[in-house]
C-alpha positions as CSV (number, residue, x, y, z in Angstrom):
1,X,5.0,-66.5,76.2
2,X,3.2,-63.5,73.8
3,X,0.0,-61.6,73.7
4,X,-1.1,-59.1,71.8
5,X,-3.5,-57.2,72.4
6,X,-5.9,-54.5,69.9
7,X,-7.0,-51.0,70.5
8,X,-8.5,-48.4,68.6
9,X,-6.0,-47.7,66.4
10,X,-3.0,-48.7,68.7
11,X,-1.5,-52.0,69.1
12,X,0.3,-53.3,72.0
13,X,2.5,-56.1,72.1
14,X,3.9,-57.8,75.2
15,X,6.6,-60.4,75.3
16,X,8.4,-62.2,78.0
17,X,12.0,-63.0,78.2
18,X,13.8,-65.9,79.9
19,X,14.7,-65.0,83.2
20,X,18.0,-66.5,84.0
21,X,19.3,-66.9,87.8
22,X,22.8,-66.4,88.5
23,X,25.6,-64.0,87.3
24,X,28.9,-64.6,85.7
25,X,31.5,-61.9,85.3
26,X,30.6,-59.1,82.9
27,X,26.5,-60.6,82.1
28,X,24.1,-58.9,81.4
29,X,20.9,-60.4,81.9
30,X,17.5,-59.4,79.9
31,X,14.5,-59.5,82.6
32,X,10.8,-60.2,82.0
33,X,8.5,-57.9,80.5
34,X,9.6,-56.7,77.1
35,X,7.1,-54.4,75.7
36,X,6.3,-52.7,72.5
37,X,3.7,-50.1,71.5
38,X,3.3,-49.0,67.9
39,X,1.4,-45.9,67.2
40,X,-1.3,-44.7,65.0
41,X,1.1,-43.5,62.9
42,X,3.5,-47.0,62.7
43,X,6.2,-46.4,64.7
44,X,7.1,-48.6,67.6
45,X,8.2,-47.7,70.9
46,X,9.7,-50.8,73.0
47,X,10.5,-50.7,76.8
48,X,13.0,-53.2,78.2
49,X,15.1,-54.0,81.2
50,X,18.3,-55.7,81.9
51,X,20.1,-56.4,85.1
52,X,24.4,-55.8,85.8
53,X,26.1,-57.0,88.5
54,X,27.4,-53.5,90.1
55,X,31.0,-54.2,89.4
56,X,30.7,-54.5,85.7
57,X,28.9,-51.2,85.4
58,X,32.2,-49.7,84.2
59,X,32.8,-52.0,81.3
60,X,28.6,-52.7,80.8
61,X,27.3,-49.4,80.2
62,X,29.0,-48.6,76.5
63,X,26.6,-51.5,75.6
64,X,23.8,-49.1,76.0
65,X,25.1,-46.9,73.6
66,X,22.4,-45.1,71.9
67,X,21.6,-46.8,68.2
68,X,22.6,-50.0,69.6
69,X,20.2,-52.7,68.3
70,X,17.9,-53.9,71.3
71,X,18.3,-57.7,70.0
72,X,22.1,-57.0,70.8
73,X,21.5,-57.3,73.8
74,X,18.6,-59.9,74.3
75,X,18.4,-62.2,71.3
76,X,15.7,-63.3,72.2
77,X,14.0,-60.3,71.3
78,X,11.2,-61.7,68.4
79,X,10.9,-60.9,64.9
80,X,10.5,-58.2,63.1
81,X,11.5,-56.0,65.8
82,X,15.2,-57.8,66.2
83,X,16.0,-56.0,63.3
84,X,14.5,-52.7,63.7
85,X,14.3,-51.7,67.5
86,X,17.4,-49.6,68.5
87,X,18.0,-47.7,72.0
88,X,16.9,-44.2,72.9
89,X,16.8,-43.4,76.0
90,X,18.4,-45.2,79.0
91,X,18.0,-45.0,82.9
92,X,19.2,-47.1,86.2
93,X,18.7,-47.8,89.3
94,X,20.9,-49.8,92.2
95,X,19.2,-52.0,94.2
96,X,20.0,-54.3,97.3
97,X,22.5,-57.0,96.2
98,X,24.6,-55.2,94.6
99,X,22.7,-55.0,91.1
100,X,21.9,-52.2,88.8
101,X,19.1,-52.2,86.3
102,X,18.8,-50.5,83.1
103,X,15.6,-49.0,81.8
104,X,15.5,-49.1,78.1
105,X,13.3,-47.3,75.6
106,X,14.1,-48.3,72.1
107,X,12.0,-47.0,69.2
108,X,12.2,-47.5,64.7
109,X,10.2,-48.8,62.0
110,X,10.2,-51.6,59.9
111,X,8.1,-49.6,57.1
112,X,9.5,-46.6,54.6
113,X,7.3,-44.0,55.0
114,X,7.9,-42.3,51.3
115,X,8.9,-43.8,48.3
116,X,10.6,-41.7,45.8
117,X,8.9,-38.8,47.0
118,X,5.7,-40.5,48.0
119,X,4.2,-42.2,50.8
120,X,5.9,-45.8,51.0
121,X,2.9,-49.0,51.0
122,X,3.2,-49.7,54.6
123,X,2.9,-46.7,55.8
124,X,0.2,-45.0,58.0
125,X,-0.5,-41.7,57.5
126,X,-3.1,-39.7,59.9
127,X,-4.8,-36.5,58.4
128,X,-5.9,-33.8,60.3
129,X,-8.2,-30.2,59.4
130,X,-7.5,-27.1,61.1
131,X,-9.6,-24.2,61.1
132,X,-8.8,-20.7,62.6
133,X,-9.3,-16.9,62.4
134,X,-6.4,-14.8,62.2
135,X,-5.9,-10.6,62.1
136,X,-4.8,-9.4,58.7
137,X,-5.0,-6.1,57.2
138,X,-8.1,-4.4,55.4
139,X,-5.8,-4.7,52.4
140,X,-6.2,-8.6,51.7
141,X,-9.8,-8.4,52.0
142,X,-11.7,-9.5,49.0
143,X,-14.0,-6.4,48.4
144,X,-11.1,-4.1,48.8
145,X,-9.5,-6.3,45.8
146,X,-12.9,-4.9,44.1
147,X,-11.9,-1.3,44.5
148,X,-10.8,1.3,41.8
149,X,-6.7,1.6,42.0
150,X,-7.5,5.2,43.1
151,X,-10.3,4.2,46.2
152,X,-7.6,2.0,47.0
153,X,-4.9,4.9,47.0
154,X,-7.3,6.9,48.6
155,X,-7.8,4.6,51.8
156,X,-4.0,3.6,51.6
157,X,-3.7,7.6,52.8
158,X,-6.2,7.4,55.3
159,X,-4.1,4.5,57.0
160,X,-1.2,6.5,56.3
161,X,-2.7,9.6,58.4
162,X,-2.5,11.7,54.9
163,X,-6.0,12.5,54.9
164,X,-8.5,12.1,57.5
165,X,-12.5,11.1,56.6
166,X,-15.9,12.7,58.0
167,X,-18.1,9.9,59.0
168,X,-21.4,11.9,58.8
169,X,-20.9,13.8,55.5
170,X,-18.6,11.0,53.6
171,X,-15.9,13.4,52.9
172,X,-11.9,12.9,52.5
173,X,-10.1,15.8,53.9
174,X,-6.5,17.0,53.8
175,X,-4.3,17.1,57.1
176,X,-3.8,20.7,57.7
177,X,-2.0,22.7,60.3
178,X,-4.4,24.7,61.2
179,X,-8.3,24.2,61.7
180,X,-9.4,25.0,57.9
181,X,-11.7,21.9,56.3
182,X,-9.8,21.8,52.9
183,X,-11.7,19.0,51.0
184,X,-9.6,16.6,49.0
185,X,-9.1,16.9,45.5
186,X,-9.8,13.2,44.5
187,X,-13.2,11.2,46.8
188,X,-14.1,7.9,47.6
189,X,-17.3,7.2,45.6
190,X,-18.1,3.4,45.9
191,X,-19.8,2.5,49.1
192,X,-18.0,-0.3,49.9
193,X,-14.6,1.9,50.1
194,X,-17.0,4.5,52.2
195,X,-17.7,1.4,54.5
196,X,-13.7,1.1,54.8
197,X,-13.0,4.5,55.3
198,X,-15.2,4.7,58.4
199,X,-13.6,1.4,60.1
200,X,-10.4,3.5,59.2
201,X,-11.7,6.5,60.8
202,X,-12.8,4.3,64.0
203,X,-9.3,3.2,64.4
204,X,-9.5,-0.8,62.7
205,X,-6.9,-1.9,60.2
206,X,-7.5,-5.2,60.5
207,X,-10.2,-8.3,60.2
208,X,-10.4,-11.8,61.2
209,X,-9.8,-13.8,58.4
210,X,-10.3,-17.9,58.4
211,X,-7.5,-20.1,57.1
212,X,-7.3,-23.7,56.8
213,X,-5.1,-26.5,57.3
214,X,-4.5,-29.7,56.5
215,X,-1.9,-31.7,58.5
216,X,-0.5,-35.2,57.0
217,X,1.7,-37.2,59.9
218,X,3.7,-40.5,59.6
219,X,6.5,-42.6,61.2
220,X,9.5,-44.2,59.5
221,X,13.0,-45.2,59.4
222,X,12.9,-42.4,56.2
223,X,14.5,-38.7,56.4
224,X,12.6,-36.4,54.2
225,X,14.4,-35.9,50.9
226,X,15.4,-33.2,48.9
227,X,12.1,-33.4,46.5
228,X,10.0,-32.9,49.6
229,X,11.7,-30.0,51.0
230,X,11.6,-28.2,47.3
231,X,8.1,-28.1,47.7
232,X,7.6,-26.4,50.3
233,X,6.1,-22.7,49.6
234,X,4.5,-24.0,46.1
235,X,1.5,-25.3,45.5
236,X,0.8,-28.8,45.4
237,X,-2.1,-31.3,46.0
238,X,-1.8,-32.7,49.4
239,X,-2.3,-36.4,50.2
240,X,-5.3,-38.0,51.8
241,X,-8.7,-36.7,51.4
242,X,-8.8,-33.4,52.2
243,X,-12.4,-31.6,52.0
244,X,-12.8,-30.1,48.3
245,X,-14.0,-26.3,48.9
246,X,-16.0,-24.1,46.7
247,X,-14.8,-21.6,44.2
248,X,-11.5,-22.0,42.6
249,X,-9.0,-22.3,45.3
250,X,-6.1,-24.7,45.7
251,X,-3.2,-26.0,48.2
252,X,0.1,-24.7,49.0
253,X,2.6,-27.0,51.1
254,X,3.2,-24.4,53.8
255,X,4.7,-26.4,57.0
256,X,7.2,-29.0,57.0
257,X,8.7,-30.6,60.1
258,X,10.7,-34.0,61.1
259,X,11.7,-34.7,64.5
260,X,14.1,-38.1,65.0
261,X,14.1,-40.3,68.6
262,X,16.7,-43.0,67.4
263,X,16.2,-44.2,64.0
264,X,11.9,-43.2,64.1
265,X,11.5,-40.2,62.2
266,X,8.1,-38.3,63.2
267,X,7.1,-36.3,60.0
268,X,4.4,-33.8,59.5
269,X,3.6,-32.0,56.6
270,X,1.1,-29.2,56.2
271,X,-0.8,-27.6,53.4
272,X,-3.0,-24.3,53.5
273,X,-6.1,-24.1,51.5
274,X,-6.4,-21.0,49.2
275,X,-8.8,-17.3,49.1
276,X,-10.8,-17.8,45.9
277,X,-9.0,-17.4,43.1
278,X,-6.1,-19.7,44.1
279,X,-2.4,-19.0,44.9
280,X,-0.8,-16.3,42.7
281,X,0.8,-19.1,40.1
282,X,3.1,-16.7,38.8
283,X,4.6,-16.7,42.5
284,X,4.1,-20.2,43.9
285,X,3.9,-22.6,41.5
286,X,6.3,-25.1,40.0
């Protein structure tokens, strides 16, 4: 007997296996309840039991080997997931009449998740945005990119502890042993590198600057290959639909991750959006 039940975006499946009565030597019988859950992403996680008689544990328990195919051991098991659903994880429990139980998780795919390089037709990708403020130096600010080379020497001093700057008159002056006010030679002059030199004076190095990320995850039966890992630290156009910002900016693959639970493979992939201007080409791209 089967049902199936619908979600938002996660499907169940429940299926019932024969129960049969009575042991022979060395059985190992399948009990009801077989259950599978696929997840947003397409995987499928399966739960199962079966029941030993106690004195065959010894010879029974290499059959819950993990990689072993679930249907191995219940062919009853339906299709497609016969041919895809292999063991975990594995746990028991003894119970009165001499009988131990095995808890089965089995997971895997019946879809390719990439395709030469790409993502495979079946699969289901989910797309996530990230947005966050992180410290980073004066340095990568966009109007300090606007500064002369020398108002940028200059305040590259004041970090430094070479010079030292008077907030109320707007003047650079040398570190001295003693207490003479010995101006410096060369002075800011814009007032956007005044603005910075008075942060600097005031002890900040540092702003909070926002970065963006967009986060592409899938299941499979697919390890990533060696096109996919090439790409990471270049820029590239990720997958999905992710929001087109203003100004000319652009996407570098920055994160790449794959974690394995039988033959499922969880990918994520991870792209960070651009200042204005875009990634330095010379540096990141293909």
């Amino acid at each position: 007997m089967g049902e199936t039940t619908t979600g938002s975006k996660i499907y169940q499946l429940k299926y019932m296996a024969a129960t049969i009565i009575g042991f022979t030597s060395g059985e190992i019988k399948p009990q009801p309840g077989f259950n599978a859950r696929q997840s947003e992403q397409g995987g499928w996680v399966a739960q199962h039991e079966f029941a030993i008689q106690a004195a065959d544990f010894d010879t029974a328990q290499s059959s819950f080997a993990k990689g072993t195919l679930l249907s191995d051991l219940d062919p009853s098991i339906p299709a497609p997931f016969d041919s895809f659903l292999q063991i975990s994880e594995v746990s028991l429990s003894r119970v009165e009449g001499d009988l131990i139980f095995f808890s089965v998780t089995a997971t895997g795919s019946g879809t390719n998740q990439f395709e030469e390089g790409d993502l495979g037709a079946d699969a289901l990708p989910t797309y996530n945005l990230t947005g966050q403020l992180v410290d980073v130096p004066f340095s990568k600010h966009r109007k300090w990119g606007a500064l002369s080379s020398l108002e940028k020497s200059l305040l590259g001093k004041l970090l430094n502890g070479e010079v030292w700057y008077d907030i109320t008159d707007g003047i650079l002056y040398r570190v001295m042993d003693i207490d003479a006010r010995v101006a410096n030679m060369d002075q800011l002059t814009s007032a956007d590198s005044k603005d910075f030199a008075k942060r600097i004076q005031s002890g900040e190095s540092t702003y909070q600057k926002a970065v963006y990320t967009w986060q592409e995850s899938t299941e499979g039966e697919d390890q990533l290959i060696a096109a996919q890992l090439n790409k990471l630290g270049l820029i590239a156009t990720p997958r999905g639909t992710p929001p087109t910002p203003t100004g000319t900016r652009d996407w570098m693959l920055t994160g790449v991750s794959q974690s394995q639970t039988g033959e499922l493979y969880r990918t994520n992939l991870e792209w960070t959006l651009s200042e204005e201007g875009g990634h330095d080409s010379f540096l990141y791209d293909t």
